[in-house]
N, C-alpha and C positions, 0 to 999 in steps of 0.2 A: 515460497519465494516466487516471486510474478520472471516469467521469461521476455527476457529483454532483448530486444533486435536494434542496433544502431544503425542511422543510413548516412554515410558520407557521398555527395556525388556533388558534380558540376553541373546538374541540371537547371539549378536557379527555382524561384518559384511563381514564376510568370505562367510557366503552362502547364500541364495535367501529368504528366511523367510520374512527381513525387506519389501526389496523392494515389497515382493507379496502380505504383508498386505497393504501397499499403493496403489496398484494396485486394489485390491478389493475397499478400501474407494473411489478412485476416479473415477474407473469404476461405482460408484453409486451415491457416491456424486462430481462431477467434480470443484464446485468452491472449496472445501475444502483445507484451508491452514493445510500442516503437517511438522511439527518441531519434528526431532530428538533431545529428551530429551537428552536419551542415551541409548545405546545398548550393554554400558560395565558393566552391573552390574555382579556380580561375579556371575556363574554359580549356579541357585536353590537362592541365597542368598536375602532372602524374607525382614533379618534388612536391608541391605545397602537400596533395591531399598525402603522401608519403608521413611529412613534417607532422602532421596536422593529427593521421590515425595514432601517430607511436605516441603523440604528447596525451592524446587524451585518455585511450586506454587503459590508462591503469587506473584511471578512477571508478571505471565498472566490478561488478562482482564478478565472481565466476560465472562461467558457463552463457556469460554475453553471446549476443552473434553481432560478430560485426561485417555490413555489409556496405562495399566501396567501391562506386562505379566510377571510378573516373577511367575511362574505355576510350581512346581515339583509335585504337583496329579493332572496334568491335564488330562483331560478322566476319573478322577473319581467320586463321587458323592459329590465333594466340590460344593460351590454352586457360581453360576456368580452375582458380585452387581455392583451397579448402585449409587455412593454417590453424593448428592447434599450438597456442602459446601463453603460457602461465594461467591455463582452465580454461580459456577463452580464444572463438572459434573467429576465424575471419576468414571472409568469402572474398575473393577478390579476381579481378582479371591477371596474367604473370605477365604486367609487362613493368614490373619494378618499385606499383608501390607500397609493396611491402616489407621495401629495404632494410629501410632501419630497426622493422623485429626481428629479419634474418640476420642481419650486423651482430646481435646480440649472441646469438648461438644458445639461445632458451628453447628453443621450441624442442616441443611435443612429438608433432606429426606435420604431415602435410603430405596432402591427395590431391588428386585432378580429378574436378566433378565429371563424371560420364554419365552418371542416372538419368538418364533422357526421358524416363518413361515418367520422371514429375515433371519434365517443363510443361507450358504449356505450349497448345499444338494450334498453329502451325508457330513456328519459332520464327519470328521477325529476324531479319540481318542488323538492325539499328537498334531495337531494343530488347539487350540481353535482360537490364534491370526489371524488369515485367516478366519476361519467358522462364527465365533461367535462374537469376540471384534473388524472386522471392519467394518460389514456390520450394526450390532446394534450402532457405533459410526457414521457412514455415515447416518442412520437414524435418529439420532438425529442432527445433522450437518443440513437434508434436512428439520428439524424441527418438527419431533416425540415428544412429551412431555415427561419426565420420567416419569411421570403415565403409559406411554402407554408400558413400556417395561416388566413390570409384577409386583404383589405382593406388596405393602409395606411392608418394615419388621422392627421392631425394631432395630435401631441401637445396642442399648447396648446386642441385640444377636450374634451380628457381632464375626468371632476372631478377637484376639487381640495378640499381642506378649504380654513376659514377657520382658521384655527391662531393662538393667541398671540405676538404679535409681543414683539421686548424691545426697549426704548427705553434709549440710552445718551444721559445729558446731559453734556456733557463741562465745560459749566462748573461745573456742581454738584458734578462727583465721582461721580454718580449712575447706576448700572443698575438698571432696574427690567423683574425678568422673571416670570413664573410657573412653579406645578407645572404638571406635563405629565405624570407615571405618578409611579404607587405601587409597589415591586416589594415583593415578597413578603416582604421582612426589615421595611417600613416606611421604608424610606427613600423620601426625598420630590424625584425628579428634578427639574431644572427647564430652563428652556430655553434658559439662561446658560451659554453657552460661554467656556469659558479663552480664547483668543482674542479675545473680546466683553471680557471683564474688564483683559486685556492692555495695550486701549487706554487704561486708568486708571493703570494700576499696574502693578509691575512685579514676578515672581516673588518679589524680595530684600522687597518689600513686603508680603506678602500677611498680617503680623500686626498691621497698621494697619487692617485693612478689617472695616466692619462689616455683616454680615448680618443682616435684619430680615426676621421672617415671623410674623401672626399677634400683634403686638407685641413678642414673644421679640427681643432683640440677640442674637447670637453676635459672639463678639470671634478673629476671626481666621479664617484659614481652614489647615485642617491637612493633613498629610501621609497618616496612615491612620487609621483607627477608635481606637485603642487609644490615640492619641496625648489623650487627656481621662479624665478617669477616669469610673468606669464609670457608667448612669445620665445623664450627662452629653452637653448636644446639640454637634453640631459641625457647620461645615461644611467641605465637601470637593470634590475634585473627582474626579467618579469615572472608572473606567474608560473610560466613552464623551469626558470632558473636558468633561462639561456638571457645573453646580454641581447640589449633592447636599447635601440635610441631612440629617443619620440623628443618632441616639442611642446612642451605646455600651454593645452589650448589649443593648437596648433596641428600642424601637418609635417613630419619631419621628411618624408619622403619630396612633396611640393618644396619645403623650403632647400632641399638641400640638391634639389634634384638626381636624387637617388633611384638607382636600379638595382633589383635581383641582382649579388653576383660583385656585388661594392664590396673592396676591401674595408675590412676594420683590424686595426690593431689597438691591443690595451699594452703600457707599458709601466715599472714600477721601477723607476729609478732616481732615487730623491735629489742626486746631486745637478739632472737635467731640468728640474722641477722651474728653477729658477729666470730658465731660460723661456718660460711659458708665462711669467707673472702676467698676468691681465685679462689673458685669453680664454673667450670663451669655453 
């Protein structure tokens, strides 16, 4: 089975950072396979790439290493971990994004990397990604144990973000959740999971329900993009199974002039339906 190394970071691909942390992992570890996550997360923004490692994650196999620089105190005295969570390892700085796997209460393990004697020398203050998160992931690649990288530490000392919570009122009909990422087509993620909705309604229902964002209704929720004509907002649920508004064709974030952090609520109550006839 080929050893797999993922890199998420905000470094973009305009300048040399990416390639020179692959350069170090395979100058040490040579079989290692590495898969660009992504390298667009939004500049410092700790929720997206947070958002972003928990949803993809579990498509890897075991024994992945995931490694996730998005660092705005790097060179400070935040601390490097090391999470062990359902087979699969993730390197990350603790300043919170790896919230959403500690949320879960799965995990394995987790250590603060000390092994100093793999970074490389002299250790930059700017760039840990190079010094530190690839030479300790090539190590574990060439089959380091995570014991061996330093410390156990209690998870639940970990940071953690304060993240938007969604509140379901079940006698109202009511979910009320927010945006949580923007992705690059303008579609407006949010943190309502299918699951979360489920408790209202039921799949055969889903063209009774009305989404509210920004004062906009949307009347239903749809199967794919194309299913509205074009121009036209919809919501959906997208591949992660969290609700999604997008525009078809379109730009839902530009058209609606939407930010991070927008309310949405989904509501299922038929006898109100009436009172929305027309509305987009």
């Amino acid at each position: 089975m080929e050893k797999i190394i993922t890199l998420t970071t905000d470094f973009g691909l305009t300048d040399e950072y990416v390639g020179v942390m692959k350069g170090v992992i395979l100058a040490r570890a040579p079989g290692a396979k590495i898969i660009d996550l992504t390298h667009g997360i939004s500049y410092q923004d700790i929720r997206q790439a947070a958002y972003v490692i928990h949803s993809a994650c579990g498509y890897f196999p075991a024994g992945t290493i995931h490694i996730i620089v998005v660092d705005p105190w790097v060179g400070s005295s935040r601390r490097i971990v090391l999470l062990s969570f359902k087979g699969q390892l993730f390197l990350a700085p603790d300043n919170g994004v790896l919230t959403l796997l500690l949320q879960q209460k799965e995990l394995d393990a987790a250590y603060e990397v000390t092994c100093e004697e793999l970074y490389l020398k002299p250790v930059s203050h700017t760039f840990h990604g190079r010094d530190i998160f690839s030479p300790v992931a090539a190590a574990l690649i060439n089959g380091m144990t995570p014991e061996d990288v330093g410390p156990s530490i209690d998870p639940n000392k970990l940071t953690v973000l304060t993240l938007p919570i969604v509140e379901v009122n079940q006698a109202r009909g009511k979910i009320k959740g927010s945006v949580v990422r923007i992705d690059h087509f303008g579609n407006l993620m949010t943190n309502i999971h299918r699951d979360t909705c489920h408790e209202l309604f039921s799949e055969d229902e889903k063209d009774s329900v009305l989404v509210v964002i920004k004062g906009q209704i949307i009347h239903g929720l749809q199967s794919s993009y194309s299913s509205v004509g074009t121009g036209s907002l919809l919501a959906i649920f997208s591949s992660r199974d969290y609700l999604e508004i997008a525009l078809n064709l379109g730009n839902a974030s530009e058209q609606l002039n939407a930010n991070i952090g927008e309310e949405v609520t989904i509501s299922f109550d038929k006898p109100i339906l009436s009172l929305y006839k027309g509305t987009v």
